[in-house]
C-alpha positions, -999 to 999 in steps of 0.1 A, spaced: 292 88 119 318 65 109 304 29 113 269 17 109 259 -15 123 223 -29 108 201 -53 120 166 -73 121 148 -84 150 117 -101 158 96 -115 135 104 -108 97 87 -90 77 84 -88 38 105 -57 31 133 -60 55 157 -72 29 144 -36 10 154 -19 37 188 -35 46 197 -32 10 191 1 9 206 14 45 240 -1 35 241 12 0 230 49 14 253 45 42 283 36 17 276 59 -7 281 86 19 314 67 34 304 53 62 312 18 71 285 -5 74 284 -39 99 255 -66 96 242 -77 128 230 -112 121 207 -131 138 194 -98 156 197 -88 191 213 -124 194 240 -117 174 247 -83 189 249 -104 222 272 -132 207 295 -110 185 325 -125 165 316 -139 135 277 -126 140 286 -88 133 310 -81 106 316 -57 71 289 -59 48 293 -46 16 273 -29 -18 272 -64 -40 264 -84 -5 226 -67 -9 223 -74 -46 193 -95 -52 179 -94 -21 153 -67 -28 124 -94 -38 133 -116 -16 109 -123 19 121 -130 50 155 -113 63 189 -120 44 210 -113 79 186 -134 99 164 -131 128 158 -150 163 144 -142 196 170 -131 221 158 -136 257 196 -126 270 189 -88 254 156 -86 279 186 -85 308 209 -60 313 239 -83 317 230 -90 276 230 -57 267 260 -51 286 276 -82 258 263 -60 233 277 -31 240 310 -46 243 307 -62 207 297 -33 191 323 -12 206 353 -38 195 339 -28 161 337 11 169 298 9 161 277 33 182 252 41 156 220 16 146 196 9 122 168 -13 134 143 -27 119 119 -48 134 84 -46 155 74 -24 186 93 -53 211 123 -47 191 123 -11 194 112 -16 229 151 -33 234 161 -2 213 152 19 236 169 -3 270 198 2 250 198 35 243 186 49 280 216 26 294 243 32 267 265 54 291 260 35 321 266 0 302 298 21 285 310 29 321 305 -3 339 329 -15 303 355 10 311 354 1 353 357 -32 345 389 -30 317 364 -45 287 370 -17 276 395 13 275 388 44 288 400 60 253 374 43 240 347 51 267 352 86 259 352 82 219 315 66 225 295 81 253 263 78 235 245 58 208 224 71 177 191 45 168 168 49 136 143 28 139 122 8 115 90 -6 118 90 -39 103 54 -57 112 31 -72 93 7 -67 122 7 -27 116 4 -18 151 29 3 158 22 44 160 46 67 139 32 52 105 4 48 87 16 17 75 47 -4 86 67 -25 67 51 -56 56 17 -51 63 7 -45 22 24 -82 16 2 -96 41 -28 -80 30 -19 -98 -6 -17 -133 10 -51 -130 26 -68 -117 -1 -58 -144 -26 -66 -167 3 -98 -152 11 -105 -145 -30 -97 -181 -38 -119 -196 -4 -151 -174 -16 -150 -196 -53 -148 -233 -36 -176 -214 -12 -199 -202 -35 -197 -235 -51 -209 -258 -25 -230 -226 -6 -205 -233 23 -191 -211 49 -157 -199 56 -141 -188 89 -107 -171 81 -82 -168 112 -57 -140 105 -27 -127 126 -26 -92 138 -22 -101 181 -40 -71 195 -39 -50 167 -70 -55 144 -59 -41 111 -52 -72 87 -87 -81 95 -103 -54 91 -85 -42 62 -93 -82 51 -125 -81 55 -130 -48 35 -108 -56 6 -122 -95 6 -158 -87 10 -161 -105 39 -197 -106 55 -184 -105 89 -159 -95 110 -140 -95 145 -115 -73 159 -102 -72 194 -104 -27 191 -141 -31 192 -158 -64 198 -193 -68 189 -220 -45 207 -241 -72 217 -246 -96 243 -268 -118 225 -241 -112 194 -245 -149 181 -279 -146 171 -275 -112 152 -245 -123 136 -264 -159 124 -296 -137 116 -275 -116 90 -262 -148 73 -292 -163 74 -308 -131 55 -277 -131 37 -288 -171 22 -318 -155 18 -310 -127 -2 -291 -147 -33 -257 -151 -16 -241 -180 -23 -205 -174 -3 -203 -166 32 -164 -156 51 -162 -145 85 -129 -125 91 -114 -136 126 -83 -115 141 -59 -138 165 -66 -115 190 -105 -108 190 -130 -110 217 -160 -104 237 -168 -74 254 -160 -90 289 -127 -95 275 -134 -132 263 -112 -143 238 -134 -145 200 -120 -180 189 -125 -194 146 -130 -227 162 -161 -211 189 -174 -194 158 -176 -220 136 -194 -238 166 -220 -211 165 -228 -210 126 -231 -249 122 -250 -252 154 -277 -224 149 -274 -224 106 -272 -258 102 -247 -256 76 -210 -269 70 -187 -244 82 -145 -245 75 -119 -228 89 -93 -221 75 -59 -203 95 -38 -188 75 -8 -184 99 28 -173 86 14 -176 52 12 -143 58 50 -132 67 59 -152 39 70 -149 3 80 -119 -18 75 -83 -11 49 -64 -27 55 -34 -47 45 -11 -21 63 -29 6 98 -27 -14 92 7 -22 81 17 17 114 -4 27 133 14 7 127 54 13 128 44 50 158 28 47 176 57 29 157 83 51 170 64 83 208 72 69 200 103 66 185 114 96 212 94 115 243 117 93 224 150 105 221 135 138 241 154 164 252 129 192 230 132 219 200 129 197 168 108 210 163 75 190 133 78 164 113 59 143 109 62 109 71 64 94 54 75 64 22 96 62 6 99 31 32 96 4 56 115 33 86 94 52 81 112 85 101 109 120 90 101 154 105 99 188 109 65 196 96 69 233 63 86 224 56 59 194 65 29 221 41 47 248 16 53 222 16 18 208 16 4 241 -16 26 246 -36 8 223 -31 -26 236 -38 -18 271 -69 0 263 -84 -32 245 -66 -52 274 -89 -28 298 -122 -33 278 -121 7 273 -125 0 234 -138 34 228 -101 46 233 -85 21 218 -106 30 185 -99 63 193 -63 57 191 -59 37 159 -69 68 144 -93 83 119 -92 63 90 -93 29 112 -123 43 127 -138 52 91 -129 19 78 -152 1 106 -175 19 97 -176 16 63 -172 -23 68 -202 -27 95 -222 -10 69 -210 -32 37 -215 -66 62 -249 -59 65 -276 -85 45 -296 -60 35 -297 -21 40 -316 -1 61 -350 6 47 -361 43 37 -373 62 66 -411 77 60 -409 111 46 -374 103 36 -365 126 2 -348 96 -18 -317 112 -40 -315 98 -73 -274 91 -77 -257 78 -108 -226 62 -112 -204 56 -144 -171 48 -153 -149 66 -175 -114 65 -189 -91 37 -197 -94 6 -171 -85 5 -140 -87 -23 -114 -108 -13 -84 -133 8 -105 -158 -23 -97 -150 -24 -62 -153 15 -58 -191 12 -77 -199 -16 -52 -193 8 -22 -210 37 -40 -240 18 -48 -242 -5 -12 -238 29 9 -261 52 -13 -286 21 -11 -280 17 27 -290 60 31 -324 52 12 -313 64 -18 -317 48 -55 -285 42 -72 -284 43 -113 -256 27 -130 -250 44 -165 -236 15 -190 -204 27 -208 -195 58 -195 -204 87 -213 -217 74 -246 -242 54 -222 -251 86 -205 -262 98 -241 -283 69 -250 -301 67 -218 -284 33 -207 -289 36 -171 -308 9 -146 -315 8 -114 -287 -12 -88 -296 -24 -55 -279 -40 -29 -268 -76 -46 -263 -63 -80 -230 -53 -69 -229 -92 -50 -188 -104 -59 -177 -68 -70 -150 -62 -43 -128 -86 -60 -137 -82 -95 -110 -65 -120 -129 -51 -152 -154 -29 -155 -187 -43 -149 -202 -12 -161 -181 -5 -189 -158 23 -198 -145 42 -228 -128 71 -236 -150 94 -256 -155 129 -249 -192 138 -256 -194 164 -281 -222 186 -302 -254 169 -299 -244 148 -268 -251 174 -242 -288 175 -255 -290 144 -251 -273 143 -221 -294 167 -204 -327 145 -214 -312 117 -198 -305 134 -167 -342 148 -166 -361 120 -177 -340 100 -152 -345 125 -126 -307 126 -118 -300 146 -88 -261 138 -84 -234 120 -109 -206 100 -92 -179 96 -124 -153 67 -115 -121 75 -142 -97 89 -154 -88 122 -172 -117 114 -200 -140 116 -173 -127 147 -159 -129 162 -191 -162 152 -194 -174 167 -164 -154 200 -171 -177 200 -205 -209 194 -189 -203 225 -163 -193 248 -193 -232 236 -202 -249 249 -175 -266 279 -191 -276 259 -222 -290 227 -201 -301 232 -168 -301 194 -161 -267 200 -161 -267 221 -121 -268 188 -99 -237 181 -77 -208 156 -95 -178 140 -81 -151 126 -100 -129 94 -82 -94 94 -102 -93 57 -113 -66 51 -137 -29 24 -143 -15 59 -148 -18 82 -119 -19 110 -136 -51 130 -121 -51 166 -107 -61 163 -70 -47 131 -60 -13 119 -54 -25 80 -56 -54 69 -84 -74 36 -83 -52 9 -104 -19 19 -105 -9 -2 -73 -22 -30 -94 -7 -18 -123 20 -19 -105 24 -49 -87 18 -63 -122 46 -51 -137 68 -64 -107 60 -99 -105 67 -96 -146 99 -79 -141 110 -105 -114 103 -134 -139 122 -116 -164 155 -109 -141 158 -146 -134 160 -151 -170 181 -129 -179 209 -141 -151 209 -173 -166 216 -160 -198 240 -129 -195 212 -104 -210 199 -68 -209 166 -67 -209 146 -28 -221 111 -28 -202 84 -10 -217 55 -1 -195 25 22 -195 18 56 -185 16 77 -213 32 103 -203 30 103 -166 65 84 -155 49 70 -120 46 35 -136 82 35 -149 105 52 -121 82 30 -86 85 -3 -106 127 6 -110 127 14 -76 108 -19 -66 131 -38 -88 165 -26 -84 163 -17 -124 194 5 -134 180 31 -152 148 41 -158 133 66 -186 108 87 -186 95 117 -204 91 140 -174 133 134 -173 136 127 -210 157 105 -231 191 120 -247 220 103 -270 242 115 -244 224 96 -218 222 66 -235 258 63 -249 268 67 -211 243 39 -202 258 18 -229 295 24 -217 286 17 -177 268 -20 -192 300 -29 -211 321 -19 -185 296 -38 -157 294 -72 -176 335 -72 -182 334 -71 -149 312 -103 -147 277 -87 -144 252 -107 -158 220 -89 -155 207 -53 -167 174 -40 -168 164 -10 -181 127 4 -173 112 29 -203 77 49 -194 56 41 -231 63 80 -242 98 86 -227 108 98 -261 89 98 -295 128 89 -318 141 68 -288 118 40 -286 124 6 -267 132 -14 -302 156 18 -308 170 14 -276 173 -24 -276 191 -22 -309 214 2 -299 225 -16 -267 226 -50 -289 252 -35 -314 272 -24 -285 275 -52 -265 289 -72 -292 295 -106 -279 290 -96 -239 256 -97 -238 223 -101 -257 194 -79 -255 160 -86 -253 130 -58 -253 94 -72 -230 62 -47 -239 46 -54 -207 13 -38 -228 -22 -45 -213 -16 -70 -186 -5 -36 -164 -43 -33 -170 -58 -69 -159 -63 -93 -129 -84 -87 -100 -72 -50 -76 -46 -53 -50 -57 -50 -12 -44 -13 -13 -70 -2 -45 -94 -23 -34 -91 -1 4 -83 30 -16 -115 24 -40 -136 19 -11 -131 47 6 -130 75 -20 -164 61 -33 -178 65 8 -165 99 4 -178 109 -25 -212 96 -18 -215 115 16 -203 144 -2 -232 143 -35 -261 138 -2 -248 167 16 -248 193 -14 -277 174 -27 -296 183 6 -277 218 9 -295 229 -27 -254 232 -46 -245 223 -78 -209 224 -72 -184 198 -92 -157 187 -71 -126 159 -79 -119 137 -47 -82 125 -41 -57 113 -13 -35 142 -8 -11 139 20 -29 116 38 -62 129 40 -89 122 14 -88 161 -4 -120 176 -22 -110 199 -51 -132 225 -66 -133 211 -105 -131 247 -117 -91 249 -101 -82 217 -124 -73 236 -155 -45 255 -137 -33 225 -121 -34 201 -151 -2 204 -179 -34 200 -206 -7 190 -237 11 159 -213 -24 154 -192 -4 152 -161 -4 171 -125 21 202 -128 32 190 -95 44 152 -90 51 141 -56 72 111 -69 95 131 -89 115 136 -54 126 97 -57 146 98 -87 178 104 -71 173 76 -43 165 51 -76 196 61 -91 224 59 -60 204 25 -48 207 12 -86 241 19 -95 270 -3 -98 292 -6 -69 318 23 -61 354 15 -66 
C-alpha cells in the first residue's frame, strides 16, 4: 500500500475527527501517502479539488473537535453504478485503491458496492480509454477498513461504535437537567431521542437517567391495554414520594402491531388519563453535536490506527472488514457478515418478530432491559408467602468514586424487588464497627442514579484489632447474611481481613462481593472500575480549557493528575488530548528522558509551535515532581516559551458519573446481587471480586487477589492499557521531516 485515501460519510459522528487524525498520522508514519476524500462519497464522485494530499499538521487540533474536519453529505449519485464508476476513475488518477471509511451501516453498505464491483468498474475504465490498461492491471482490486461511526450504535462488529458515548453525554445532562425543573413543579417529561430502529440511546438513557419509563422499537410494550399500565405506574409512582417523572422515547419505537410509539401520542396519554402537565422535549442533533468524549476520542483513535494496520498486512484480494472493539479489544469483522447481521436486526423489529431482534442485540442489551423494566417499576414486587428474606448489606469503601451511589441504588432497588431487606452500613468500615447500619427501601435510593458523592459515605480505614469483634457483633446482631462492598483497594483489603477471621468470628462465613469503584482503576479482576471514566472525562474537558490557553500564549503547560501509582489516568487522558508526552511510574521518569523532551520543545517552538502539554501520573517519580519538571522546562526555554504547571487535584473526583459509570455501576451491582442470593441460597461463604474482563462481567475468587495484586504499588500485575503507549507516542509526536 502506497496511497491511502480517507473519508467520512453519512451522518457525523463525535469521534470522526479522532479517527481521521489518527489514520493519516499512522498511515504516514509507515510511508504511505494519504488523500482526504471530502465531502464523502460526494467528493469521491466529483474528484479534483475534493480528493487531495493531506498531511501530519493538517489533523492537528482536530482531535476535540465534533463533527468531521473533511466534511460529510449525502451522495445519491454513489447509490448508482454510473457514480461509482466516477469514483473509481478519481481515485485511480490519484493511484488510490485502498480506503478507510468511516461512517454508519449505509455507508459501509456503498463500501461494499464498491468493493464487489471494483474490477468490473476497473474494466469498463480500461474499455472505455478512462483509463490505461497499465493502470487497470496495477489496480485490479481495492482494500476497505471500515469504521463505524454512529451515534445510533446499531451496527454489529462492535460493542460500541464511534460516537455513541458522546451521545449518551448530551442526553444525560439533558435528561439530568429536565428531572430538576421537573421535580420542581411535579411535572412530567417526555424525552424524544434518536437511535432509528436501533433502541440503544434510549435504553442506555433511560438506565443511566433514571428514567421511569421507557420505549424501544426491539421490544415494544407487552400489553395491549399498555396505556393504562404505564399511567398506573406513574400514578403509584406520585403516590409513592416521587416528585419527577421522564419517559424515554426512541425515534423509532412502537406498538406491537408495528404502530409507530410517538412523544407527542404519549404525552396525549399521561395528560389525558393523569391529569397533569406533560412536556416534551426532542432532543434531535443535540446529540451528534459538540466535542468528543473521552471515550469516544480514545475508541476513534485505536480504530483508526488498527485500521492502518490491518490494511499494511492486508494481502490484495482481502475481503473489506470492519473495525470493532470488544471489551477493551479492537477486533475485526468481515464487512459482509456485520452489514447482513445489522440488517438483521431491523428487519426483525420491521417483522414484529421482536424476540429475535432482542436476541440479536446481544446479551448485555437483553440484560440491560431487564435490569431497566425492573428499576422503572413504582414499587417492587412484594415478598412471596414463605419467602426466606436475605438480609444484604451494602457499604462503600475506598477513596470516591462517581457512580458508587448509582451502583447502591441498583443494589438496593433489585435486592428490594427479590423480597429481600437491604442495610446500608454508614461509612464504610468504621460504620460496620459501630453498628451504623439502617434499613433502605425502594425510594431511599429516589435521585441516586445521577448523584456523584457518596451518599453513604466512604473512608479509607482498614479495620484492625478490636474491630473484627465488633464487626462480627454487628453482623450477628444485624443478622447479616451477605455484604455487597462498593470500593476500592481499602475495601478489598478489608474483606481479605475479615476472611483471614473466619475461625475466630463465625459471623464472618456469609457470602461478600466486592464492586471495584475507584478514579484509579487500579483493582485486581477488572479491567474498567466505577469512576475513572468520570475521572476521566474530567480531566479532558480541563485539559481542553487549558490548551486554548496556552495557544494564545506560546506556553508548556505540565498536567498533574491522579492515580497514585496506577498510570491509566495519565497515558488515556494523553491519548484523548493529543498531549506529547505523558509520565508515569509504570514507565518511569529519567534525566535522560526529560533532557530529550526539553530539546524536541525547543526545537518544536523555533519552529513556530505554540503549544506543549505534558501529562504526569501524581507518583511518576518521587525527585521528578511536576514543579521539578516545570522548573526545568522554564529555565530551558529561555525566552521561547513560558511554563505553567495545573494540579488537576480533587475535581478528577467530583461532578455527577458519566453515562458509561453510571451503565457500568448498574450492572456490576445487578451482578453482584444475583450472585450473594444464589450462594446465600446454596449455603457458601465464598468471597468473590466482580469485574468487566474482556467483555464479560468476570467473578474472581478473593483468595487468587494476592497473587494478582503488585501489594507495594497496589496495582494489577497485568495492565491491559500498557499496550497503548506506543500508539500515544507516534500519534503525539511532532511531524516527520
Amino acid at each position: 500500500m502506497k496511497r491511502l485515501g480517507v473519508l467520512t460519510s453519512g451522518g457525523d459522528a463525535q469521534g470522526m475527527n479522532a479517527a481521521v487524525r489518527a489514520v493519516v498520522r499512522m498511515a504516514l508514519e509507515n510511508d504511505v501517502e494519504v488523500f482526504a476524500i471530502y465531502e464523502g462519497y460526494q467528493g469521491m464522485v466529483d474528484g479534483g479539488n475534493q480528493i487531495r494530499p493531506i498531511g501530519w499538521n493538517d489533523v492537528g487540533g482536530i482531535l476535540h473537535q465534533g463533527g468531521t474536519a473533511i466534511g460529510s453529505a449525502r451522495c445519491l449519485e454513489f447509490r448508482e453504478r454510473s457514480g461509482r464508476l466516477k469514483a473509481v476513475r478519481n481515485l485511480l488518477a490519484h493511484g488510490i485503491d485502498s480506503l478507510v471509511i468511516i461512517g454508519g451501516d449505509g455507508s459501509l453498505t456503498g463500501a461494499q458496492f464498491l468493493y464487489d464491483e471494483w474490477p468490473s468498474l476497473v474494466n469498463e475504465l480500461a474499455e472505455s480509454g478512462q483509463i490505461t490498461r497499465h493502470t487497470a492491471v496495477n489496480h485490479p482490486h481495492v482494500q476497505i477498513a471500515g469504521i463505524i461511526g454512529s451515534i445510533d450504535n446499531d451496527m454489529y462488529g462492535s460493542d460500541v461504535t464511534t460516537g455513541s458515548d458522546t451521545a449518551l453525554h448530551r442526553i444525560i445532562e439533558a435528561t439530568d437537567a429536565i428531572s430538576s425543573t421537573a421535580a420542581s413543579h411535579q411535572r412530567i417529561f417526555v424525552v424524544e431521542v434518536m437511535g432509528r430502529r436501533c433502541g440503544y440511546l434510549a435504553l442506555m438513557g433511560a438506565m443511566a437517567g433514571g428514567a421511569d419509563w421507557v420505549f424501544i422499537p426491539e421490544n415494544p410494550p407487552d400489553l395491549d391495554n399498555w396505556e393504562d399500565k404505564m399511567c398506573e405506574v406513574m400514578r403509584l409512582g406520585r403516590e409513592a414520594g416521587r416528585r419527577d417523572i421522564i419517559v424515554m422515547v426512541a425515534e423509532g419505537a412502537q406498538d406491537r402491531d408495528g404502530k409507530p410509539v410517538t412523544s407527542e401520542y404519549v404525552k396525549e396519554v399521561l395528560e389525558s388519563r393523569l391529569g397533569e402537565e406533560t412536556r416534551i422535549t426532542v432532543l434531535g442533533h443535540v446529540q451528534r453535536g459538540g466535542a468528543p468524549s473521552a471515550f469516544d476520542r480514545n475508541l476513534s483513535t485505536l480504530l483508526g490506527a488498527a485500521a492502518v494496520d490491518h490494511l499494511l498486512a492486508a494481502n490484495s484480494h482481502e475481503k473489506p472488514f470492519v473495525m470493532g472493539i470488544r471489551g477493551n479489544k479492537i477486533t475485526r469483522t468481515p464487512l459482509d457478515e456485520a452489514l447482513e447481521k445489522t440488517h438483521a436486526v431491523a428487519q426483525a423489529s420491521r417483522e414484529e418478530r421482536y424476540e429475535d431482534a432482542m436476541q440479536q442485540r446481544g446479551k448485555s442489551f437483553n440484560e440491560s432491559f431487564h435490569i431497566v423494566r425492573t428499576m422503572v417499576r413504582a414499587l417492587p414486587h412484594p415478598p412471596t408467602p414463605g419467602q426466606r428474606r436475605m438480609r444484604i448489606a451494602v457499604l462503600n469503601a475506598g477513596g470516591l468514586a462517581p457512580g458508587m451511589n448509582t451502583a447502591v441504588r441498583t443494589a438496593v432497588r433489585l435486592g428490594t424487588d427479590k423480597g429481600h431487606i437491604m442495610l446500608g452500613v454508614q461509612n464504610g468500615f468504621p460504620g460496620l464497627v459501630k453498628g451504623e447500619i439502617r434499613e433502605m427501601d425502594w425510594m431511599s435510593v429516589s435521585g441516586w442514579a445521577s448523584q456523584g458523592g457518596a451518599e453513604l459515605g466512604t473512608n479509607r480505614i482498614v479495620p484492625s484489632g478490636s474491630d473484627f469483634y465488633a464487626i462480627a457483633r454487628s453482623l450477628e446482631e444485624h443478622q447479616i447474611d451477605g455484604l455487597l462492598m462498593i470500593g476500592g483497594w481499602t475495601g478489598y483489603e478489608s474483606v481479605l481481613k475479615l476472611m483471614e477471621q473466619r475461625q475466630t468470628f463465625p459471623a464472618n462465613n456469609i457470602p461478600m462481593v466486592c464492586v471495584p469503584a475507584t478514579i484509579n482503576n487500579n483493582m485486581p479482576g477488572a479491567e474498567l472500575c466505577i469512576g475513572a471514566d468520570t475521572a476521566l472525562n474530567n480531566i479532558v474537558q480541563a485539559v481542553d480549557k487549558i490548551k486554548q490557553s496556552a495557544v494564545a500564549s506560546r506556553r508548556v503547560f505540565v498536567v498533574e493528575v491522579m492515580g497514585r501509582n496506577c498510570g491509566y489516568l495519565a497515558l488515556m487522558s494523553a491519548l484523548a488530548t493529543g498531549a506529547e508526552r505523558v509520565y508515569t511510574n509504570e514507565e518511569g521518569v529519567t534525566s535522560s528522558k526529560l533532557i530529550n523532551d526539553v530539546k524536541e520543545l525547543i526545537t518544536g517552538f523555533n519552529k513556530g509551535k505554540r503549544l506543549g502539554l505534558m501529562i504526569r501520573n501524581e507518583n511518576a517519580n518521587k525527585v521528578y515532581t511536576t514543579a521539578f519538571i516545570s522548573a526545568l522546562f522554564e529555565e530551558e526555554g529561555g525566552d521561547l516559551f513560558d511554563v505553567r504547571e495545573a494540579i488537576l487535584g480533587h475535581l478528577q473526583q467530583g461532578g455527577d458519573p458519566s453515562p458509561f459509570d453510571r451503565i457500568l455501576a448498574t450492572r456490576l451491582a445487578s451482578h453482584a446481587i444475583n450472585h450473594i442470593e444464589e450462594q446465600i441460597d446454596a449455603g457458601n461463604s465464598t468471597c468473590f471480586c466482580l469485574g468487566q474482563v474482556g467483555g464479560s462481567l468476570v467473578f474472581t475468587d478473593m483468595e487468587d487477589v494476592p497473587r494478582m495484586y503488585d501489594m507495594e504499588k497496589k496495582r494489577p500485575k497485568k495492565q491491559w492499557w500498557m499496550d497503548l503507549h506506543p500508539i500515544a507516542r507516534v500519534l503525539a509526536k511532532p511531524a516527520p521531516h
